[in-house]
C-alpha positions as CSV (number, residue, x, y, z in Angstrom):
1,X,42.1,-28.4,-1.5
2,X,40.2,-27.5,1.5
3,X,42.3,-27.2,4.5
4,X,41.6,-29.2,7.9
5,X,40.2,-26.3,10.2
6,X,38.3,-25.1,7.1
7,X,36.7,-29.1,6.5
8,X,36.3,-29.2,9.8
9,X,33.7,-26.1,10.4
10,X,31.9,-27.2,7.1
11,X,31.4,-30.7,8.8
12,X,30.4,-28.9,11.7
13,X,27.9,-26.3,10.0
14,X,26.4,-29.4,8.2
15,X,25.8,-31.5,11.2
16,X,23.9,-28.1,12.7
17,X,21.7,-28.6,9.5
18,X,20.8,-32.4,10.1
19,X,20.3,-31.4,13.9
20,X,17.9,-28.6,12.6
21,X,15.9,-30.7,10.6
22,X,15.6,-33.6,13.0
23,X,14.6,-31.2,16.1
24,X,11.8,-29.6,14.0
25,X,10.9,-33.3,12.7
26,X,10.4,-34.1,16.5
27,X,7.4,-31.7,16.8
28,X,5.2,-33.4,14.0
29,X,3.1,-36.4,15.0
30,X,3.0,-37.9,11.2
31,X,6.8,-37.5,10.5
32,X,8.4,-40.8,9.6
33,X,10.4,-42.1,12.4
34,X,13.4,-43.2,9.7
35,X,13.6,-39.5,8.4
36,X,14.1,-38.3,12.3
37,X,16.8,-41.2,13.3
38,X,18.7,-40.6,9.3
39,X,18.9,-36.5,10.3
40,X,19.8,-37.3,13.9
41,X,22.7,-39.9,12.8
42,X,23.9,-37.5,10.4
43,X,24.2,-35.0,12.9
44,X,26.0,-37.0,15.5
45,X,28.2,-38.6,13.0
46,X,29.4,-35.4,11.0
47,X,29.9,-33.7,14.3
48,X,32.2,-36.9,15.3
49,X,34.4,-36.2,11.7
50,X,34.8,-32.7,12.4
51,X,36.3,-33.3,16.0
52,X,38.4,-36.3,14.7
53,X,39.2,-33.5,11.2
54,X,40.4,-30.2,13.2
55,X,43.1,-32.9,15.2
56,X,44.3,-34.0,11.7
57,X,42.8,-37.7,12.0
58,X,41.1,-39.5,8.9
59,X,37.9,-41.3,9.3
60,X,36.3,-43.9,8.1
61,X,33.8,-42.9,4.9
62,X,30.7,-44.4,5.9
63,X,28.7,-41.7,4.3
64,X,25.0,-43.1,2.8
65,X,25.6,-46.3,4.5
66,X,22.7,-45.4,6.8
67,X,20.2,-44.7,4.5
68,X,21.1,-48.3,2.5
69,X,20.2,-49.9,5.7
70,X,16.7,-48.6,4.9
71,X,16.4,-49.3,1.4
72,X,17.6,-52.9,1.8
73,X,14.8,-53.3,4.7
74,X,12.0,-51.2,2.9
75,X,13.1,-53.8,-0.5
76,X,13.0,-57.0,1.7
77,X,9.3,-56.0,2.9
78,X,8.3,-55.1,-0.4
79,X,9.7,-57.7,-2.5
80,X,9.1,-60.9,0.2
81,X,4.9,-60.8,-0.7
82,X,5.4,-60.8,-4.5
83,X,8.0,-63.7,-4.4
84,X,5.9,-65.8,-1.8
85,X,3.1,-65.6,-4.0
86,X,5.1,-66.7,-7.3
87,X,6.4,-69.1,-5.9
88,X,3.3,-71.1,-4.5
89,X,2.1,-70.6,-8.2
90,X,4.4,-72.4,-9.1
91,X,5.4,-75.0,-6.5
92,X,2.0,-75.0,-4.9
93,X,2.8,-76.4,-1.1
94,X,6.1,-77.1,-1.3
95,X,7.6,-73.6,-2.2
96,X,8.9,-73.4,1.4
97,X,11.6,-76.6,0.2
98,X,12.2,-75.1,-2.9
99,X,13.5,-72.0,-1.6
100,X,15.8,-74.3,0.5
101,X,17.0,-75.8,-1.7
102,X,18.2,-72.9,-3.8
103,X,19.7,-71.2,-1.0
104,X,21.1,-75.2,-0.1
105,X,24.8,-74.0,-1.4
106,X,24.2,-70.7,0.3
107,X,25.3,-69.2,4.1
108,X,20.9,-67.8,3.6
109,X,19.4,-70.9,4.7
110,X,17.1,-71.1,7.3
111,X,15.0,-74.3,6.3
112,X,11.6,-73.0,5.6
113,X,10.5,-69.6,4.2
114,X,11.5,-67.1,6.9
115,X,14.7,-67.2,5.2
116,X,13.5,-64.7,2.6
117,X,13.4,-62.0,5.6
118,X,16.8,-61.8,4.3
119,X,17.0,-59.5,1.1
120,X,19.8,-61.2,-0.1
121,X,18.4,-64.1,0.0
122,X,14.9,-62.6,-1.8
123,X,17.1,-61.7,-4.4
124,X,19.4,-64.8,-5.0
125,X,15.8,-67.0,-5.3
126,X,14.6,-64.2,-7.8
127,X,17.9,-64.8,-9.4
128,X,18.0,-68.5,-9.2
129,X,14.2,-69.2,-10.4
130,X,13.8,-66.5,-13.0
131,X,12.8,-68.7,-15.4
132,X,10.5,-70.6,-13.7
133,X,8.7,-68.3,-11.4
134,X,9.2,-64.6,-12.5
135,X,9.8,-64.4,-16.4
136,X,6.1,-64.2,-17.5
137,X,5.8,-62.1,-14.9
138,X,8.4,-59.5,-15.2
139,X,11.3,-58.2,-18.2
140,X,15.0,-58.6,-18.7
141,X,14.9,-55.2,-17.4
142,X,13.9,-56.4,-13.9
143,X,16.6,-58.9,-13.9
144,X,19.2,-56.5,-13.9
145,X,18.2,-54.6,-11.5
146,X,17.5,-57.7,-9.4
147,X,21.4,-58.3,-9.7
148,X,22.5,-54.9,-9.4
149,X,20.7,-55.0,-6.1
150,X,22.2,-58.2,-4.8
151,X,25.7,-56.4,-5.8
152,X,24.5,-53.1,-3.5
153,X,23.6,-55.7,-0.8
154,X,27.2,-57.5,-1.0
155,X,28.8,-53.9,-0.9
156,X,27.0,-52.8,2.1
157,X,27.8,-55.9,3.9
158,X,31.1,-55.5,3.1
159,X,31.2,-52.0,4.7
160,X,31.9,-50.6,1.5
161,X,32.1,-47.0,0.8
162,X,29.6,-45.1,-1.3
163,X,29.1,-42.2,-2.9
164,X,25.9,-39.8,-3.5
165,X,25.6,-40.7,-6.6
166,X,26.4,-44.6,-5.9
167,X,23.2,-44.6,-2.8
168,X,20.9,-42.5,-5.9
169,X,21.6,-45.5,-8.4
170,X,21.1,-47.9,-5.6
171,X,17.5,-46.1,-4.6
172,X,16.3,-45.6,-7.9
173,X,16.8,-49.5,-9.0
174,X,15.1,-50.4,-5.9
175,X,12.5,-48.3,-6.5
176,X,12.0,-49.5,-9.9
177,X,12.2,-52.7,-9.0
178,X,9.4,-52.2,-6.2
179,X,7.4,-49.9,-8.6
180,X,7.8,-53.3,-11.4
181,X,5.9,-55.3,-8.8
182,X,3.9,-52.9,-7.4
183,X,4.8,-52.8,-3.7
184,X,3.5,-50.0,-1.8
185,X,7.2,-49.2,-0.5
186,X,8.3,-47.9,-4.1
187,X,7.2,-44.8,-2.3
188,X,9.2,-45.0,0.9
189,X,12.1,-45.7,-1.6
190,X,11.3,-42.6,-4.3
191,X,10.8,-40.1,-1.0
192,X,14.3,-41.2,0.3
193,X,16.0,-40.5,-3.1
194,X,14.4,-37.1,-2.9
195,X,16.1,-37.0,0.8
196,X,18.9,-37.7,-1.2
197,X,19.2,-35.1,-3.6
198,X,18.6,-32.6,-0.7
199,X,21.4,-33.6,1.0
200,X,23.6,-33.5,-2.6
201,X,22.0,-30.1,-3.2
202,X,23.2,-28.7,0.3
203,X,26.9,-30.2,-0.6
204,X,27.2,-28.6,-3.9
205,X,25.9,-25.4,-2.4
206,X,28.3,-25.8,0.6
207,X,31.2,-26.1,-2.3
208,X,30.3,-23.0,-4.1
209,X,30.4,-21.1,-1.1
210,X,33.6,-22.5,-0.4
211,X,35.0,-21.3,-3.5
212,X,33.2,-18.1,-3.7
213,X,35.1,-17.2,0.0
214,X,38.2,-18.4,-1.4
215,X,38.2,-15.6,-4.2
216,X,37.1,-13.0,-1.2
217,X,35.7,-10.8,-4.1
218,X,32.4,-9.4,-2.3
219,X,30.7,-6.5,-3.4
220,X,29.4,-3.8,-0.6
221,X,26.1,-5.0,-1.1
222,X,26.3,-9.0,-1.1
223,X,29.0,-8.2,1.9
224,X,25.9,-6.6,4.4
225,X,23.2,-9.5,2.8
226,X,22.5,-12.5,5.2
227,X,22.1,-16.6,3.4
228,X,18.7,-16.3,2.8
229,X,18.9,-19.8,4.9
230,X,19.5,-17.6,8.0
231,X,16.7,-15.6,7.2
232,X,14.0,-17.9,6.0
233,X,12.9,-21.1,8.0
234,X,12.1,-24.1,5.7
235,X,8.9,-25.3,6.4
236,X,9.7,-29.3,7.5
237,X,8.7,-31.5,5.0
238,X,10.9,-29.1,2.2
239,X,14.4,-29.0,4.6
240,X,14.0,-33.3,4.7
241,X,12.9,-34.0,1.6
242,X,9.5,-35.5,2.5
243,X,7.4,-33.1,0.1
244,X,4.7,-35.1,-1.8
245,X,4.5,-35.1,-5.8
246,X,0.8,-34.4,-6.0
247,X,1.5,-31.5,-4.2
248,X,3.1,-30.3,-7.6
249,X,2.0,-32.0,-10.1
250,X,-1.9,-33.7,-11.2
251,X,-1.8,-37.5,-10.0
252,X,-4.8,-39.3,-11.4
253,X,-4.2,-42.6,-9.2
254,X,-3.7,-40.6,-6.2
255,X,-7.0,-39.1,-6.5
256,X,-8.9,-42.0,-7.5
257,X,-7.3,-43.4,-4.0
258,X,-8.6,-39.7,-2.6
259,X,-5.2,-38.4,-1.9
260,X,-3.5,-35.5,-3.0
261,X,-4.1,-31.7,-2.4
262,X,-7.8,-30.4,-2.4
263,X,-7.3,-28.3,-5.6
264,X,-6.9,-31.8,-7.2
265,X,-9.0,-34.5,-4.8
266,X,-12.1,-32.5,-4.5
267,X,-14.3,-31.9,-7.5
268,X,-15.5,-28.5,-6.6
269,X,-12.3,-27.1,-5.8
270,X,-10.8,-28.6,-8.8
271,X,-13.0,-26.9,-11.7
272,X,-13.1,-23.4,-9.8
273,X,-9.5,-23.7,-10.4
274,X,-9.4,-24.7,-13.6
275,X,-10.3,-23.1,-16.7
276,X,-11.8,-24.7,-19.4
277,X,-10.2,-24.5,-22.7
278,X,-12.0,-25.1,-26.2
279,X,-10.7,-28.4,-26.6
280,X,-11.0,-29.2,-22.8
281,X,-14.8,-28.0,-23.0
282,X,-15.2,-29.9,-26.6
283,X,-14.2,-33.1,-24.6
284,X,-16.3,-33.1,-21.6
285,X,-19.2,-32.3,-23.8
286,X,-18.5,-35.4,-26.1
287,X,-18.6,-37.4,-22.7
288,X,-21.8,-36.2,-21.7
289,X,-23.4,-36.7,-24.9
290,X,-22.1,-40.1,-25.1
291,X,-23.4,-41.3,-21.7
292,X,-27.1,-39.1,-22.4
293,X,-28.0,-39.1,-25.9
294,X,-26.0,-41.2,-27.9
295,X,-23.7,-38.9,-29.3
296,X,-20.1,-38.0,-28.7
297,X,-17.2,-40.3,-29.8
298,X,-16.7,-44.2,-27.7
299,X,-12.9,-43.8,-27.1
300,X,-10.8,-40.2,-26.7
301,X,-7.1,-40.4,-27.7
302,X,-5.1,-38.0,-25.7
303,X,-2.4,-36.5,-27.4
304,X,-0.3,-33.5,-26.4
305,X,3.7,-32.9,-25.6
306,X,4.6,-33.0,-21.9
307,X,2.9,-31.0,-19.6
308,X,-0.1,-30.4,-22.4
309,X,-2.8,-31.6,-19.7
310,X,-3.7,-35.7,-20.7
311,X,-3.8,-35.9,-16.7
312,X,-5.9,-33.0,-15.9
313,X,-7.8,-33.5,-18.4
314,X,-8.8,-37.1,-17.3
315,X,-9.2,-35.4,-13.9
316,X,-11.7,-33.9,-15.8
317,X,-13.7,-36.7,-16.6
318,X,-12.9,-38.1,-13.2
319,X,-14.6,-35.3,-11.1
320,X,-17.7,-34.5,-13.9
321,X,-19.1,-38.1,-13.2
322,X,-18.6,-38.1,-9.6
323,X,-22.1,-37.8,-9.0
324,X,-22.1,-33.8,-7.5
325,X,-24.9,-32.0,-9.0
326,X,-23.3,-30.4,-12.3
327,X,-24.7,-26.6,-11.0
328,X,-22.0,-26.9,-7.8
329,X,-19.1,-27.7,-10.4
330,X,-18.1,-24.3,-11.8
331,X,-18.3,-23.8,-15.7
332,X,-20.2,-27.2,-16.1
333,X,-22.9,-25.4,-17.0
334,X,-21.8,-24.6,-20.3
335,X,-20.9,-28.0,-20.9
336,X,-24.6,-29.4,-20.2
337,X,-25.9,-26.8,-22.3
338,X,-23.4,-27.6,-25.2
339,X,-24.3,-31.4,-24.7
340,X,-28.0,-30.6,-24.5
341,X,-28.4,-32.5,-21.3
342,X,-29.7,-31.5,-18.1
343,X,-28.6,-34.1,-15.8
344,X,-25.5,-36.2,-15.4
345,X,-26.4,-39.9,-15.0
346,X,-25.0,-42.1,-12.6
347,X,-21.9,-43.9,-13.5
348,X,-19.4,-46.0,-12.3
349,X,-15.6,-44.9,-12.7
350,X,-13.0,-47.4,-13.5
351,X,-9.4,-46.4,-13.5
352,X,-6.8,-48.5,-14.3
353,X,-2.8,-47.3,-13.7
354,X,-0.5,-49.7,-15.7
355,X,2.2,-49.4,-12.9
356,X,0.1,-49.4,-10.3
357,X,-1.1,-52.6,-10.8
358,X,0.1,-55.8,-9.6
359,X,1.9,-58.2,-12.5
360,X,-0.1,-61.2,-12.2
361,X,-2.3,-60.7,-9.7
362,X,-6.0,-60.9,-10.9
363,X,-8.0,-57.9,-9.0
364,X,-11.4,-58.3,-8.3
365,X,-13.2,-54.8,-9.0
366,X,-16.7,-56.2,-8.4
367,X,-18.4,-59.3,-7.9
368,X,-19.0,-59.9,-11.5
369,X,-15.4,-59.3,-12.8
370,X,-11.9,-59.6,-12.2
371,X,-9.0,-57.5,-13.8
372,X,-5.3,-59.4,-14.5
373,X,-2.2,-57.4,-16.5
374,X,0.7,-59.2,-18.0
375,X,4.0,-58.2,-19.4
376,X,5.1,-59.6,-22.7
C-alpha cells in the first residue's frame, strides 16, 4: 500500500498534469470550454486531497462526479428534441398534459413541458410511455440503457461515488443512447469517454511507476534517461483527449458533411494518396461504365475483414463523381481508359448512414422525395 507522503506527491504530480493541460487549452480559441473548466477542477481538487493526504486526513471520493454533470446535461439536450417530437406524434396538442401526468406521482413536475429540462424526468417519460411513444421507434436495447441511465442519474444525485470504469459504462450508454436517436451530442459524449481513458491511462502509468520505484532496480542507463513526458510536449488536443476519429481512420459521413482531414475530404488529395489496387481499379471502372455505356454491374457488394478498405473504397466512388475533371484526380486516367469513356457525367451523390439517421423522422433530400428509417 502506498504510503501518505508518497499518495500525497502522486496527487500532487497529477494535479500539475490537469493544470498543464488546462493552461495550454487556454491559448486555443476553438477549445471546448467544458474540457478547460474539467482540467482546471481536476487540478484544484487533486491539489486540495494531496494537502488534506500529507496531514493524514481522508477525503471525500468525488472523483468523475464532474464529468457526470456533463454527460447528464449534454443527454438532457440531446434527448429532450427526440422525445418532444414523439410525443406530439402521438398526443398531438396535448403532449404538454401528458407528460404531467406521468410525472403526476413524481417530485419532476413542473406542469407543462419545461419539466423535461430535467434528464431525470426525460428519462422516467421515456420509461413510462415506451410502449406508446418510443417502441416502433427504438429496441429493447434502448430501454435498458434508458434505465441504466435513470439509475446513473439517481447515483449522482445521491452524491455517490464512482469509479473510472463506473463514469466509462455511464458515457458509453449515454452515447449509445444519443447515437440510437441520432442527436448531434453522441459526439460531445464519445470525445469525453476518450477524456476518460486518458485520464485512466495516466493512472495505470502513474501505478507502474510506483511499483517500478518500489523495486529500485534501475539499470545505469534507464537511471541517466528522462520520462519521455519531460522531454516531449503533447500537442493539446492528444494531452485532453479531444483528438478527432477521422483524423485516424476513413469516415464516409464525415466527408459527405466535408469534415475530416484533407487527405480524406478533398478529392485530389485523396487519390494522390491512395493507390489503386486491382480490385479497387476493377471497381471504379464498373461504375463508370455503368453510368456511360451501359456496362458495369447495378449494385457492388463490399466484402472484406476489418480494415480491408469497404470505406475507402466508397470514398472512392464518393470523390470520382464529384464533378472534378477526371485528368486532376491522379491515376483516374487509367480507369477512363479501362472504362472506355472520356468524360465523367454529372451525378448526384446520395449517402445514407444507418446511425446517422434520425428513427422516424422522414428527411427531405429534395423536393421530389423524402427518406424515413425504421427499426423492427
Amino acid at each position: 500500500m502506498t504510503s501518505p507522503p508518497d499518495h500525497a506527491r502522486a496527487l500532487l504530480a497529477r494535479a500539475r498534469d490537469d493544470f498543464y493541460v488546462a493552461r495550454h487549452l487556454r491559448g486555443e480559441a476553438d477549445a471546448p470550454l467544458w474540457v478547460l473548466g474539467f482540467h482546471a477542477q481536476q487540478a484544484v481538487e487533486k491539489a486540495l486531497k494531496s494537502v488534506r493526504s500529507s496531514c493524514g486526513i481522508e477525503y471525500p471520493r468525488t472523483y468523475n462526479l464532474a464529468m457526470l454533470v456533463e454527460m447528464l446535461r449534454r443527454a438532457r439536450t440531446g434527448l429532450v428534441p427526440f422525445i418532444e417530437r414523439e410525443l406530439k406524434a402521438k398526443y398531438g396538442n396535448g403532449w404538454a398534459f401528458e407528460v404531467k401526468d406521468v410525472l403526476s406521482d413524481t417530485r419532476l413536475a413542473a406542469g407543462n413541458g419545461e419539466a423535461l429540462q430535467d434528464v431525470a424526468a426525460s428519462l422516467v417519460v421515456m420509461d413510462r410511455r415506451w410502449t406508446e411513444a418510443f417502441r416502433q421507434i427504438l429496441g429493447k436495447s434502448e430501454r435498458s440503457l434508458v434505465n441504466e441511465l435513470l439509475g446513473v442519474r439517481n447515483a449522482w444525485a445521491h452524491q455517490e461515488p464512482f469509479s473510472s470504469d463506473d463514469a466509462y459504462r455511464a458515457l458509453d450508454s449515454a452515447g449509445r443512447l444519443l447515437s440510437a436517436v441520432s442527436a448531434p451530442q453522441a459526439d460531445d459524449v464519445e470525445r469525453m469517454k476518450m477524456g476518460l481513458l486518458r485520464v485512466r491511462f495516466d493512472e495505470q502509468a502513474l501505478s507502474e511507476k510506483r511499483k517500478s520505484a518500489s523495486i529500485g532496480v534501475e539499470s545505469g542507463v534507464a537511471g541517466n534517461l528522462k520520462p519521455w513526458r519531460d522531454m516531449v510536449m503533447q500537442h493539446a488536443d492528444v494531452a485532453s483527449g479531444r483528438y478527432q476519429q477521422a483524423e485516424f481512420a476513413a469516415d464516409l459521413w464525415q466527408v459527405h458533411l466535408g469534415e475530416g482531414t484533407p487527405e480524406y475530404r478533398d478529392p485530389v488529395e485523396f487519390f494522390r494518396r491512395t493507390y489503386l489496387t486491382e480490385s479497387l481499379k476493377g471497381m471504379l471502372v464498373g461504375a463508370v461504365q455503368r453510368l456511360t455505356t451501359g456496362g458495369g454491374d447495378p449494385v457492388v457488394q463490399l466484402q472484406t475483414n476489418f480494415g480491408g478498405g469497404k470505406t475507402h473504397s466508397m470514398l472512392a466512388l464518393y470523390h470520382l463523381f464529384s464533378g472534378i475533371a477526371p485528368p486532376e484526380l491522379a491515376g483516374i486516367d487509367e480507369v477512363m481508359s479501362g472504362a472506355g469513356a472520356s468524360r465523367i457525367p454529372a451525378d448526384r451523390r446520395v449517402v445514407l448512414v444507418g446511425n446517422k439517421i434520425s428513427p422516424g423522422n422522414p428527411a427531405t433530400c429534395c423536393a421530389s422525395c423524402s427518406t424515413t428509417t425504421a427499426r423492427a
